[in-house]
N, C-alpha and C positions, 0 to 999 in steps of 0.2 A: 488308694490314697494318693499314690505321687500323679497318677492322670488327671483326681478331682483339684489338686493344689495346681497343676500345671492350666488349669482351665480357669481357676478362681484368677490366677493372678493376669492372666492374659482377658478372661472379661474384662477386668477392670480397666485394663487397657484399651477397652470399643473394639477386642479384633471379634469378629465372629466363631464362632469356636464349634467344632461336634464333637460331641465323644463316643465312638462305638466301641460297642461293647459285648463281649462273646456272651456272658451270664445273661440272665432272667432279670437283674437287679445291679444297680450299681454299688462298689466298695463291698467285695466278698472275699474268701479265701481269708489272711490275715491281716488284709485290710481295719478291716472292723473289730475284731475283736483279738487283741494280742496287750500286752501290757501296759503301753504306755510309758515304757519307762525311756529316758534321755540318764546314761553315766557315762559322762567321759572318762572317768578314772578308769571305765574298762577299757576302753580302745586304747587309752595313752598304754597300757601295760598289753594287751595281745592285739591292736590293728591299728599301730600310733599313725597311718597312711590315713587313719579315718580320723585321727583326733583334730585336726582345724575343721572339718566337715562339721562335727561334730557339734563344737562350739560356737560354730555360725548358723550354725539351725536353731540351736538353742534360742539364739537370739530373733530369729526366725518365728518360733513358736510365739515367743510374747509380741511381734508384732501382730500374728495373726488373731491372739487374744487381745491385745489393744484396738484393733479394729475392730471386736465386737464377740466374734467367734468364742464362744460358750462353750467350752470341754474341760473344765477346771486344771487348766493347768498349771503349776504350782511349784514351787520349788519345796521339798520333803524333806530330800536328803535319802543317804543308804544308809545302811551299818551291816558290814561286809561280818559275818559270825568267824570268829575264830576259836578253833576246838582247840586247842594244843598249843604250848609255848615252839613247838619248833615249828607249828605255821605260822606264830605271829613275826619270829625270827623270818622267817621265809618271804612274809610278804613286808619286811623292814627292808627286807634289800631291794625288794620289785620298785618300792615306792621311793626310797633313793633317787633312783632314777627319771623321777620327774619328774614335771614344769614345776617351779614356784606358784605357779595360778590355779594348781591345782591341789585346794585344802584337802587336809584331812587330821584326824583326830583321833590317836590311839584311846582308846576305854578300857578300864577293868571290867573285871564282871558285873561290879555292884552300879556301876554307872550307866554300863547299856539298860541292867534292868530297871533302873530308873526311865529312861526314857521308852522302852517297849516292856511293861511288868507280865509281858503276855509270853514272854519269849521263855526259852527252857534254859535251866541254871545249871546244863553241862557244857559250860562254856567256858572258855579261859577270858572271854573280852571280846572287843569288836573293834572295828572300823570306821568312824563316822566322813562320811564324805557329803559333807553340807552344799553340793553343787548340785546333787541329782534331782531331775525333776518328775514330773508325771503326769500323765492327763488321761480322759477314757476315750480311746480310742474310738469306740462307736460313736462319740457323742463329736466328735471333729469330723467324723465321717459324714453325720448326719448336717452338719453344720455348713459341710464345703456344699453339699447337695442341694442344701437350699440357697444357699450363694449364685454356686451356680444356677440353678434354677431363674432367681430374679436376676439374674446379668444376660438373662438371652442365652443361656448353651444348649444345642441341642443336645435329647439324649437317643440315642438308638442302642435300647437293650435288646438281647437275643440275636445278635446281628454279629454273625462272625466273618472276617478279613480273608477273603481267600488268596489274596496277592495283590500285586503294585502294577501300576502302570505307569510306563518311565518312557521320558523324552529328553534327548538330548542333555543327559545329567541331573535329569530333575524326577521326582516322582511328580505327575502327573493327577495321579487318580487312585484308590481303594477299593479294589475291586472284592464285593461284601455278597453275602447272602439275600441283601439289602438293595442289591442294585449300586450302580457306583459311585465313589463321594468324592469331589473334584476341590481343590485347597490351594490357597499358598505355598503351606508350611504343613508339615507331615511329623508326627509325633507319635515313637514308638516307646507306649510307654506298657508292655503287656506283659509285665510279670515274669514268672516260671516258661509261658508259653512263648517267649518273645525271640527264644533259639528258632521256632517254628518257621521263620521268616528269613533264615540266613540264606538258606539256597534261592529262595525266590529273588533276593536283594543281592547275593554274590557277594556278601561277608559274614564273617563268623559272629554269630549274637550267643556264646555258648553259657546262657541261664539253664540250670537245673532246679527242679523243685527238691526243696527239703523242709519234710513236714518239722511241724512246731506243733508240740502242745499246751493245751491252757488246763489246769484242774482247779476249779472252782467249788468252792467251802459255802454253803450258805450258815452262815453264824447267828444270825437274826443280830448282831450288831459291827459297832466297827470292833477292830481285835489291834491292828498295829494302826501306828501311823506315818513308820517310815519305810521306805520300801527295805527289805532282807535280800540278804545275799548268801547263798549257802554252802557259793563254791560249787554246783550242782543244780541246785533251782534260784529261780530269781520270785520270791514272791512281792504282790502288789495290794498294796491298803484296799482296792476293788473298791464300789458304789455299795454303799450302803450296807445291807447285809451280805457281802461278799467278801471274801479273802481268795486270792488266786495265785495259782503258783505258775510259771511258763519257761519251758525250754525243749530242748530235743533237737540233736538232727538225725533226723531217719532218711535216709536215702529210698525211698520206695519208689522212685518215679512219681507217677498223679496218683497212687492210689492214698486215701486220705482215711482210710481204718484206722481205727486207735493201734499204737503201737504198746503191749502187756506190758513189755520191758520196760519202755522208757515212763507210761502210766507210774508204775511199781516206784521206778528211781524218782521219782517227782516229787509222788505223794509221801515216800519214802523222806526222805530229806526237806520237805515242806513239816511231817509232823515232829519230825526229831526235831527245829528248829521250833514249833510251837504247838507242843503235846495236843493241847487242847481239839486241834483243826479234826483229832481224830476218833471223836463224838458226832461230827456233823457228817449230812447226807453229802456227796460232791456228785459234780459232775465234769467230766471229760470232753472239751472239743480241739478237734483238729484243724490245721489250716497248711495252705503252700505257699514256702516265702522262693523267691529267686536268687539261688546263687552263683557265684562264678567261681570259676578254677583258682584266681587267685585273691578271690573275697572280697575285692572290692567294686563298687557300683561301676556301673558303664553309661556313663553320661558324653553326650558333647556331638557335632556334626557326623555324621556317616559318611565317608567317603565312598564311593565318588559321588552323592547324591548331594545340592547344594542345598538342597531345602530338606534335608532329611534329619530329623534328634533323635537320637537314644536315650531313653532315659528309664535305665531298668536295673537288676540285680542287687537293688539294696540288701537283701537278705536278711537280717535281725534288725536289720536300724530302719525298715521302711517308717513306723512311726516316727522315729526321731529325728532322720532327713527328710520327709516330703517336704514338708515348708521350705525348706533352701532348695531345692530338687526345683519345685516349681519357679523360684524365685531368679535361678539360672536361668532354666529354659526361657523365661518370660524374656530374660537380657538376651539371650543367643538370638531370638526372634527379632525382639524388638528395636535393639540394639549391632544385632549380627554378630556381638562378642561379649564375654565375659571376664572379668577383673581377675577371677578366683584362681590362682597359681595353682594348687590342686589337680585343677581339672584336667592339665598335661598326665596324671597316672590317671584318672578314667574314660579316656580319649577312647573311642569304640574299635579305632584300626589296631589297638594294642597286641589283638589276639591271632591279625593277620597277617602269614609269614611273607 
């Protein structure tokens, strides 16, 4: 997703563009199918280095919906579940702590269940955080694809990157399974795998995969309408007959097996929060997002390469950053620099001593 946004926003621009690509197909792994959800309430409280990233993607997203792109994305809102008076004591002090531009809305019980009557009545109350939004991710995926498509970008699926070819500070060339692909401007934007590249390049790109999972309810209609919070699962209104719940980090390396445990805890804490989910068939898939040592993305020039961008380790937020993500790189390209003060903590050299 952040390579298809990186090529959407630079067609636009007349540059010529390729995107190779190691899979059979473009926008896999958790590209495609992962929540959709955008809350900044979560970062300002555990990754506030990601909270302006955050909010400027936000805005991000309804540009690329105002231009036409079709993935209904929408502002829902959350209602974070709180079980207990000494977690709602608990998250009174978290929330204390931040912006003013960041609403929210304590609820009893009888008022969340006014607004989701689907939810379980062992609840002390909720959360309303009226900023969150949500989109379907396959459906932005499929949307930059055909974007791209009609702006001229190539695509070479099944064509994996064996190494660089460097001249005098520059990458030169992509040397592919494909034969080799000669550029201006060199964009690495490859996910979980994109550590695979450090030793060829002579810096540290240290992305790990950690899987995610999605359990998916088929309900035969809608069941909520604002995304939940469980504390443990994040579940999502889904397309139509769908209710989906997502999270997990499993450190398996690539291997992408369902994980029992984290399955258990998922579905576990998706039915306690809406009994009902646990009459319908589900199903389980897995995906690998990229993360880094210290969580956050690794965007901006690669030293010493002048024409070289990083732009990987989103980790949870790849839906909810690509659009700013591409919207950067377009400026570093096209522009040679970037306004976004940020981007000094995800500078690529961060990692090298």
């Amino acid at each position: 997703m952040v390579g298809l946004c990186i090529a959407y926003q630079l067609a636009k621009r007349k540059y010529r563009v390729a995107i190779l690509e190691r899979a059979d197909w473009l926008a896999t792994e958790a590209s495609s199918d992962n929540g959709g959800a955008t809350w900044p309430f979560n970062q300002m409280m555990s990754e506030p280095l990601m909270y302006r990233f955050i909010l400027e993607s936000m805005e991000a997203h309804k540009r690329l919906s105002d231009a036409g792109l079709n993935y209904e994305f929408r502002r829902i809102g959350c209602i974070f579940l709180l079980y207990s008076e000494e977690q709602r004591r608990s998250m009174e002090e978290k929330l204390s702590a931040m912006p003013s531009s960041e609403k929210y809305e304590f609820l009893n019980r009888e008022e969340v269940s006014v607004r989701e009557p689907a939810l379980t009545s062992d609840i002390t109350g909720g959360i309303l955080f009226p900023n969150c939004s949500h989109g379907e991710a396959h459906k932005l995926c499929n949307e930059l694809i055909r974007e791209v498509r009609n702006g001229g970008v190539t695509e070479k699926t099944s064509t994996t990157v064996k190494g660089f070819k460097k001249d005098s500070g520059r990458i030169v060339g992509a040397i592919t399974t494909d034969g080799e692909y000669a550029a201006d401007h060199f964009v690495l934007a490859a996910g979980p795998w994109s550590g695979a590249f450090s030793d060829d390049l002579g810096f540290g790109i240290p992305t790990i995969p950690i899987k995610g999972h999605i359990i998916s309810w088929r309900t035969g209609g809608p069941m909520i309408s604002h995304m939940i919070w469980t504390g443990r699962a994040a579940i999502f209104p889904g397309t139509g007959t769908l209710v989906q719940a997502g999270g997990g980090m499993d450190f398996t390396g690539f291997d992408k097996a369902p994980s029992e445990r984290t399955e258990k805890l998922l579905s576990a804490s998706a039915i306690k929060a809406i009994p009902r989910l646990a009459s319908f068939p589900k199903e389980v898939w897995t995906g690998l997002r990229p993360g880094t040592p210290d969580a956050l993305p690794i965007i901006g020039y690669a030293e010493p390469y002048r024409n070289l961008i990083v732009a990987t380790g989103h980790y949870h937020e790849g839906f909810t950053t690509a659009p700013i993500t591409g919207e950067i790189v377009r400026d570093l390209i096209v522009d040679g620099k970037s306004e976004r003060t940020y981007l000094s903590m995800y500078r690529p050299g961060r990692f090298n001593c």
